[in-house]
C-alpha positions in Angstrom: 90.0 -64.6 -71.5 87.6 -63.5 -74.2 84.1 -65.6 -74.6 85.3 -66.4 -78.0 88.1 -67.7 -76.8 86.4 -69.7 -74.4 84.3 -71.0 -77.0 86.6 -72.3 -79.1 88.2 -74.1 -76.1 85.0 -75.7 -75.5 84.1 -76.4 -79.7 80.7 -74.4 -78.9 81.6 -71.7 -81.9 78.9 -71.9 -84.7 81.3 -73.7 -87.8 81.0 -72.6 -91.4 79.9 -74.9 -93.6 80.9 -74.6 -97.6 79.3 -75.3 -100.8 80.3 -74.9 -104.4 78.3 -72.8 -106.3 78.2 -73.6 -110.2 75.4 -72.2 -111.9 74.8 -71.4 -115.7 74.1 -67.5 -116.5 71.9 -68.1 -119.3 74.1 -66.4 -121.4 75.6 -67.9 -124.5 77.3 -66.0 -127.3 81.4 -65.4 -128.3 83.6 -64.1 -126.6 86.4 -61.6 -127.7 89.1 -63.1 -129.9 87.3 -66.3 -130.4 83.9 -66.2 -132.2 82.2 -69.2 -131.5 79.6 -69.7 -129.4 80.5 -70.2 -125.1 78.4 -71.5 -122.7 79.1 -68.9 -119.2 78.5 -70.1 -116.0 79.0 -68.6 -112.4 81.6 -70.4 -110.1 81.1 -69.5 -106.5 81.1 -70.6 -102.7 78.0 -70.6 -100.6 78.0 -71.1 -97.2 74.9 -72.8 -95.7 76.6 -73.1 -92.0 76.2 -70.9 -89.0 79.5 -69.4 -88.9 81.7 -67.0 -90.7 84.2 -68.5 -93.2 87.1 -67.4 -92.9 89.8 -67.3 -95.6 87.6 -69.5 -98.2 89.1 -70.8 -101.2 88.2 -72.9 -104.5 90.1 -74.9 -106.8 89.4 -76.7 -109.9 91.9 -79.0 -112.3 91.7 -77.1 -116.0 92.7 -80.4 -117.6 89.8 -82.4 -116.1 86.8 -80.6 -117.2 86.0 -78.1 -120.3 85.3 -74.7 -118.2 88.0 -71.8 -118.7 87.8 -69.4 -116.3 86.7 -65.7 -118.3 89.3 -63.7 -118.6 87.3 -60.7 -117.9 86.9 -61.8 -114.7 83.6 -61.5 -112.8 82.4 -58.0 -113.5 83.6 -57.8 -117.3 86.8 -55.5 -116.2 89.0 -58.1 -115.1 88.0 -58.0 -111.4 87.2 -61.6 -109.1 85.3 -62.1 -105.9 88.7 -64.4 -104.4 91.6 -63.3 -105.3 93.3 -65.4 -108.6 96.4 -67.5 -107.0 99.8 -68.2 -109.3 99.6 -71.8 -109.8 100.9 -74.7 -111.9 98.8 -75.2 -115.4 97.2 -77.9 -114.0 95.4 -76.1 -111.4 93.0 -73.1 -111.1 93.0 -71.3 -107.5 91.1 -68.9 -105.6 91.9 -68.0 -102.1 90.8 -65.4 -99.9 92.8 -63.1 -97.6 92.3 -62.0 -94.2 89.7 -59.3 -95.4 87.5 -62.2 -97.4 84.7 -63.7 -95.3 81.4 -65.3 -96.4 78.6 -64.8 -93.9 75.9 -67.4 -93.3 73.3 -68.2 -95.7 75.3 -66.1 -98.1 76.8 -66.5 -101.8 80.1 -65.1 -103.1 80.3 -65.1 -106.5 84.4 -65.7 -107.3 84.0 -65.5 -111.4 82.6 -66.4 -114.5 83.9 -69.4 -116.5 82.8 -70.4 -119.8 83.2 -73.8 -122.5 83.5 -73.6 -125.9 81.0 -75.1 -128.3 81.5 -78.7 -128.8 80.0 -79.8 -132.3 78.5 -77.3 -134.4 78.6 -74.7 -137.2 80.3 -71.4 -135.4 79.4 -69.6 -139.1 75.5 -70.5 -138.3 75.7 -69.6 -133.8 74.6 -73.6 -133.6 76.9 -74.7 -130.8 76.2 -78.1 -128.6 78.2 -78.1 -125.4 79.0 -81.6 -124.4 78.4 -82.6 -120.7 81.2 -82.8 -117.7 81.3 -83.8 -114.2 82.8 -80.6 -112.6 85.6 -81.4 -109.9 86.6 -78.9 -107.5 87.5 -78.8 -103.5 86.6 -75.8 -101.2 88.2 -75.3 -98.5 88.1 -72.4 -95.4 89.2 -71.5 -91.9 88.7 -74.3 -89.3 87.4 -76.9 -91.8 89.3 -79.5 -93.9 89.1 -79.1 -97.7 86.0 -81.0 -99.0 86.2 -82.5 -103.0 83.3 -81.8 -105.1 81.5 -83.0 -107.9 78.9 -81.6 -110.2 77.4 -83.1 -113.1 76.6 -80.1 -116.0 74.2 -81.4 -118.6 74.9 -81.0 -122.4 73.5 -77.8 -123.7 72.6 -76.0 -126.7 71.6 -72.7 -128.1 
């Protein structure tokens, strides 16, 4: 046998461990077809463990919070670290392939999402973006899909 297979006999392999990665990209301005002012944030997985995640994955519920993911994707040209999955309207999915690992101590930025001014007068570029708790689950090879929550503070520009 293999030592890696040996050492996933024995549980001794160095596991992967996943965090969300939601982080504002100081950015706020319109986007193209809607002039009002947006709020952009990065959405990503970071993995703080000592193994390689394999097949990673995100997911968010569109309904629950007031982020839309960009629909220029991540580099402005349509293009997203995780692959976009076909889903219900309910639910937003990213999930890797067999080519899509995250190394330790690393960060994989999936996309950029944005929210749409709250109160305000678009005509002036005041915007005031209303707080929401964030729900998502991340989920990879060899470790069961962990739910997460981040609280985004109200914002203005």
């Amino acid at each position: 046998m293999e030592y890696f297979q040996i050492a996933d006999l024995f549980g001794q392999r160095p596991k992967p461990k996943l965090e969300l990665y939601l982080e504002p990209t100081g950015k706020i301005g319109p986007i193209p077809y809607d002039q009002v002012p947006h709020r952009f944030f990065w959405l990503g997985l970071t993995n703080t463990g000592r193994g390689l995640a394999k097949f990673p994955g995100a997911r968010f519920k569109r309904a629950e919070c007031s982020l839309n993911v960009f629909p220029y994707g991540l580099d402005g040209n349509g293009n997203y670290g995780l692959p976009l999955r076909v889903s219900d309207n309910d639910w937003v999915i990213f999930r890797g392939e067999v080519d899509d690992v995250i190394y330790p101590g690393t960060t994989l930025k999936i996309t950029q999402c944005v929210q749409r001014y709250s109160r305000g007068d678009p005509r002036k570029g005041v915007g005031i973006f209303d707080s929401f708790t964030f729900t998502a689950e991340v989920s990879c090879e060899a470790l069961p899909t962990i739910p997460v929550e981040r609280i985004v503070p109200e914002g203005r520009n």
